[in-house]
N, C-alpha and C positions, 0 to 999 in steps of 0.2 A: 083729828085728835084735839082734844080741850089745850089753847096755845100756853097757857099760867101749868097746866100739868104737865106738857113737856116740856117747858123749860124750867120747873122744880126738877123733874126727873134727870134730866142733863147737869143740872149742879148737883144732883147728889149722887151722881157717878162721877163727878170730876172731886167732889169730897172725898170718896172715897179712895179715888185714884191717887190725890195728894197725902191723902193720911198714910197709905202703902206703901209709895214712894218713900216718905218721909222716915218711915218705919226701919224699911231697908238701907237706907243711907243712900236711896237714890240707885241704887242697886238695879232695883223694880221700876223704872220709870212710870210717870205719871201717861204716859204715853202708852205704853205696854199692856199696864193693870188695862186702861179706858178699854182696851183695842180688843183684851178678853172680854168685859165686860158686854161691850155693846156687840161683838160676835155671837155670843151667847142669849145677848137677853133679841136680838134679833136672828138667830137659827129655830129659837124654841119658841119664836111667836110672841115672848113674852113684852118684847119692845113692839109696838105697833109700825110697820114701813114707814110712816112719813110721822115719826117722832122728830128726826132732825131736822124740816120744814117746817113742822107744826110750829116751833118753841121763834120762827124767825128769826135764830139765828144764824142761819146759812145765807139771808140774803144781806145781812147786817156785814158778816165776815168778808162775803165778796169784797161787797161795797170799799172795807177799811185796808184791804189789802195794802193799796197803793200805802197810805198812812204810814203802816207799820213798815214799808220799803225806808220812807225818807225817815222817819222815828232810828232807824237803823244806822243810816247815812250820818246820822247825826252824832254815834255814837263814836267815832273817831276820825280825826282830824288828820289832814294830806303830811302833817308836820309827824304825827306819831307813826305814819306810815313809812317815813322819808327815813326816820329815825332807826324805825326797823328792818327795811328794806330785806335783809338778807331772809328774815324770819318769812316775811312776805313770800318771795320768790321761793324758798321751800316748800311755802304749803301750796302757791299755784303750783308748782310743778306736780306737787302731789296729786294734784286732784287729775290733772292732766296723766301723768301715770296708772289713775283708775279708770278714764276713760278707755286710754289706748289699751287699757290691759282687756276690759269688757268688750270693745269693737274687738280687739284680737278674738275673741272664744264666742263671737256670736252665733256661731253658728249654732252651740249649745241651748241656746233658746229659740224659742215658737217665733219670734219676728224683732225687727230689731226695736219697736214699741216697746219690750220689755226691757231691753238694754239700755233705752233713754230713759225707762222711767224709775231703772236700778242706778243710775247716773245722778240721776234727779235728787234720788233720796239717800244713795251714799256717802255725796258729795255733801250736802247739807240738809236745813233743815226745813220747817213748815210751809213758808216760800215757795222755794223751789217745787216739794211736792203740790203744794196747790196751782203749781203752775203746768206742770206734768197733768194732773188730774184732769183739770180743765180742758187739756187738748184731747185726752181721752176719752176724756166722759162725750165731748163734743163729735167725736165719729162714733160713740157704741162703742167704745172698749172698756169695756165695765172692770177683765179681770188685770187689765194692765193698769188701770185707774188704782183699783186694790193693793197691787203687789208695790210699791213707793210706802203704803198704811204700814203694811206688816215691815218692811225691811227697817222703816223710822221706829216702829216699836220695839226692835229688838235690837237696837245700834248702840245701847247704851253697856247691853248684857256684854258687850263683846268689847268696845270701847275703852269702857272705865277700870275694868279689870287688867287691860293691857297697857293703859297707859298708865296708870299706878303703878305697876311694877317698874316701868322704864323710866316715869320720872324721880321714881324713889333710888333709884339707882345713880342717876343724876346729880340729886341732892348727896348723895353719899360723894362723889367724885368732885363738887363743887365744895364741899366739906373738907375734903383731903388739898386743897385747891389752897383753901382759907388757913388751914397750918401751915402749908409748905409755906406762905406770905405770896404765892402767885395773885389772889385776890386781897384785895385791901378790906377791913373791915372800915375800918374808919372813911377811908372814900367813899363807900357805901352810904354811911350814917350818913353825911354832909351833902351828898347828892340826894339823899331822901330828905333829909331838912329843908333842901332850896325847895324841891318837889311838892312840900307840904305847905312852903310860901306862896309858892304860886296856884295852888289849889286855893286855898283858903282868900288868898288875895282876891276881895270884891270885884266882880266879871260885870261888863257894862256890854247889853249887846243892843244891838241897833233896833231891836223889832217894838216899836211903839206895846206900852204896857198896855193900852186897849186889847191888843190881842196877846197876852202873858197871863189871858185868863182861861180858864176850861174851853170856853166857845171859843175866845179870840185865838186861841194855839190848834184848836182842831178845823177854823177859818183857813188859817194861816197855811197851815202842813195840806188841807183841802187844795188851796189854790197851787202850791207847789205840785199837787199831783195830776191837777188840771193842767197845769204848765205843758207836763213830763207828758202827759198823754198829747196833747199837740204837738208837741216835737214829735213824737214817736210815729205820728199818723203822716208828719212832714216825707218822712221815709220809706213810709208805705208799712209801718211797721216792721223795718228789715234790724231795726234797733227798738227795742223791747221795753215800755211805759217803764219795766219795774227799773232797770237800767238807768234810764235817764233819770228817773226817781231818788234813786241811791245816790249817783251823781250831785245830783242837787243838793239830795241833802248831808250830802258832807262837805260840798262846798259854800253851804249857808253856814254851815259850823264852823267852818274855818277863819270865813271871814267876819266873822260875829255877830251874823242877822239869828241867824237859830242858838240857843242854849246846846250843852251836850245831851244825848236823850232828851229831844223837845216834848218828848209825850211821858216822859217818865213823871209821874206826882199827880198830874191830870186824873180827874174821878172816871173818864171811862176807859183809860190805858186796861186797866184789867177785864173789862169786859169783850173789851175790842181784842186783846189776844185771845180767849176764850173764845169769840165767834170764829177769830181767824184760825182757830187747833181743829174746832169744831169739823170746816169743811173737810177734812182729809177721812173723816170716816164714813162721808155719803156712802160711798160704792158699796161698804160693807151691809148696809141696810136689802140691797136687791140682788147681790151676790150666791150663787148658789153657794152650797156643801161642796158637791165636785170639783167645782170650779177653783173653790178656796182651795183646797184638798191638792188641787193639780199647779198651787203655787209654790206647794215646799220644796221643789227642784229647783225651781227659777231665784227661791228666797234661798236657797243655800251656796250655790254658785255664783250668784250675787257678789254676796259676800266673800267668800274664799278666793273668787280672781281678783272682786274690785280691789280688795283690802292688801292681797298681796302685791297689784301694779303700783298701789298707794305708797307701799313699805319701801317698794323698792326702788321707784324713785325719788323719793325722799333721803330716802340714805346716801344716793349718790352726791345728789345737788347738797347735802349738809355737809358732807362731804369737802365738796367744791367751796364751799362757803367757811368753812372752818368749825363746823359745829361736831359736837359727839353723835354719835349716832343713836342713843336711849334717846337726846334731845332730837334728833332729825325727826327719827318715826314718832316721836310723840307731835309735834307739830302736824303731822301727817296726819296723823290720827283724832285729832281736833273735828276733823269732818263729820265722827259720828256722833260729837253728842253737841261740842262749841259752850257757849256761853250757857250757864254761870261752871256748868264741869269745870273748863278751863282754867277757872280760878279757885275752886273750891280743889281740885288734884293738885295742882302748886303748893297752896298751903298746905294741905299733909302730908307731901313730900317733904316739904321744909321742917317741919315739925316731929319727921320722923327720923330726920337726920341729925337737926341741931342740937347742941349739948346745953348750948345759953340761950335767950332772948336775942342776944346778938347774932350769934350764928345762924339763928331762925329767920330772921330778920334779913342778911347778908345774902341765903339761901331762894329765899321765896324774890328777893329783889333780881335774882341773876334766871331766876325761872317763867313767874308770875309776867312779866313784858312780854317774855316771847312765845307764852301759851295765851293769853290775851291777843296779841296780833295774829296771832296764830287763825284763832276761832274767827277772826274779821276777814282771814286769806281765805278760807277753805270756805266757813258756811256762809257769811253774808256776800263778800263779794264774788270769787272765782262759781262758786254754784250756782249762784243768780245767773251770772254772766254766760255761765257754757250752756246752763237752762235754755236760758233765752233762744239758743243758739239750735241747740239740738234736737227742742221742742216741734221745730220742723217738721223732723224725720214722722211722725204721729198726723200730721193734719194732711 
């Protein structure tokens, strides 16, 4: 296929994906609408098989994988981890309770290929699936490569509806919180004040401005990923490029060689994730009808064990930690959609509860931290991490 027409054709299914999304309040993910689309326009012929080779972005996305790891790493510091620690340890445990809950009822599935790769894509986000796929696609497991597509496209339908109610519930009990005077409002303002000093306070970080430019930052984050892959081969591979990747790059943020999001403002940040979304719908191009057909068992149990081992250890360890339990399972449930959900359900929570500017304000501050740390526990780093891990079981 003409490479300039499949790659018009691929942005204007991701147009249209975004306009629907947008439409619905995100409701419809941009992920969901694609995954109809391009099911459709490749069961009726109408998309040609090798559209998503044709356009080069499939070998482009490979490629930046590493990139968007340490881009990731970058976006929170060992100090904001340290800070939240408890929130942290909630949502690993979480993710760890979808595991245990899915190896509990394997046997419910065809092999336990499909259990990693519902692990894969429960647990977090495009990542992780591209990591799963990869191992799949690499022995012939076309419909295990698939079934990670569909459970990501449909994580937000089940997600965002539930953690809205549990965070707005929340906001209501932090509300009742802030009359009684158990919360300070005024503490609140003045810890946001210092907060907004130190944001705004001019940041000096050590990476020579030659590379603070589009090439010198995609240099930059290149050679860290070169780094992370020598280490990783030091090991035989037994610790995973993306792993060390992450590592690094939250350790260069910390110590102020990298900015936060080193790739955030850069001109091809948005290309490079549009290659990296891209890979996760190969398999549906060669997938039969049947095959899809014989995944809605494995994509419905999926969900209903993964999501319930999620819940439940969550609850316990918030539990244990001293949190509410609307707030436990919401952090838990961070895994299906993460960033920006995580911050965009906060503030209408807050909004939905507060009476003033202040309250609003008061609310979203005692939420908005621990569903942010939240989406850093579950999808970037515990999913990576047990990825890495479990991607085994497939090869």
């Amino acid at each position: 296929m003409n490479p300039v027409l499949a790659f018009t054709i691929i942005m204007l299914v991701w147009t249209i994906s975004d306009f629907v999304s947008k439409k619905s309040n995100s409701l419809l993910s941009s992920l969901l609408v694609a995954s109809v689309i391009f099911i459709i326009g490749f069961k009726t012929n109408l998309f040609p098989e090798d559209l998503l080779s044709s356009s080069s972005l499939l070998t482009f996305g490979t490629t930046v994988v590493g990139f968007i790891i340490v881009h990731i790493g970058t976006m929170i510091s060992f100090k904001e981890m340290k800070s939240q620690w408890r929130t942290f340890l909630i949502g690993f445990v979480s993710i760890l309770g979808m595991v245990t809950a899915l190896f509990t009822f394997s046997f419910l599935f065809d092999g336990l290929e499909y259990v990693v790769a519902a692990i894969a894509a429960l647990s977090g986000g495009t990542i992780s699936v591209v990591m799963i796929q990869d191992a799949a696609l690499a022995s012939g497991l076309i419909s295990v490569a698939a079934l990670p597509v569909l459970i990501a496209a449909f994580q937000g339908l089940i997600g965002f509806p539930l953690s809205s109610i549990l965070l707005r519930k929340e906001a209501v009990n932090i509300k009742a919180k802030l009359k009684a005077g158990d919360i300070s409002i005024k503490t609140y303002l003045e810890m946001s004040k210092e907060n907004s000093k130190n944001i705004t306070k001019k940041s000096k970080f050590k990476l020579p401005k030659m590379f603070q430019t589009t090439p010198g930052t995609l240099c930059a984050v290149g050679i860290v990923v070169l780094i992370a892959t020598y280490l990783s081969s030091l090991t035989n591979g037994v610790i995973n490029t993306f792993i060390i990747a992450l590592i690094l790059g939250t350790g260069l943020r910390s110590i102020g060689v990298f900015k936060p999001n080193i790739l955030g403002g850069i001109d091809a940040f948005g290309i490079m994730m549009l290659a990296i979304m891209l890979i996760i719908f190969g398999p549906l191009s060669t997938l039969a009808i049947d095959d899809l057909l014989g995944l809605i068992f494995p994509l419905m149990i999926s969900f209903v064990i993964g999501i319930t081992g999620c819940i439940l250890f969550a609850s316990i360890t918030g539990k244990f930690m001293g949190y509410s339990l609307p707030m436990s399972i919401s952090i838990g449930l961070t895994s299906l959609y993460g960033f920006p959900g995580t911050m965009v359900l906060s503030q209408e929570a807050a909004r939905s509860a507060g009476d003033s500017d202040l309250e609003v304000k008061a609310i979203e501050g005692e939420i908005l931290p621990k569903m942010i740390v939240a989406g850093f526990s579950t999808v970037t780093i515990t999913s990576v991490f047990i990825t890495s891990i479990l991607v085994n079981f497939i090869y």
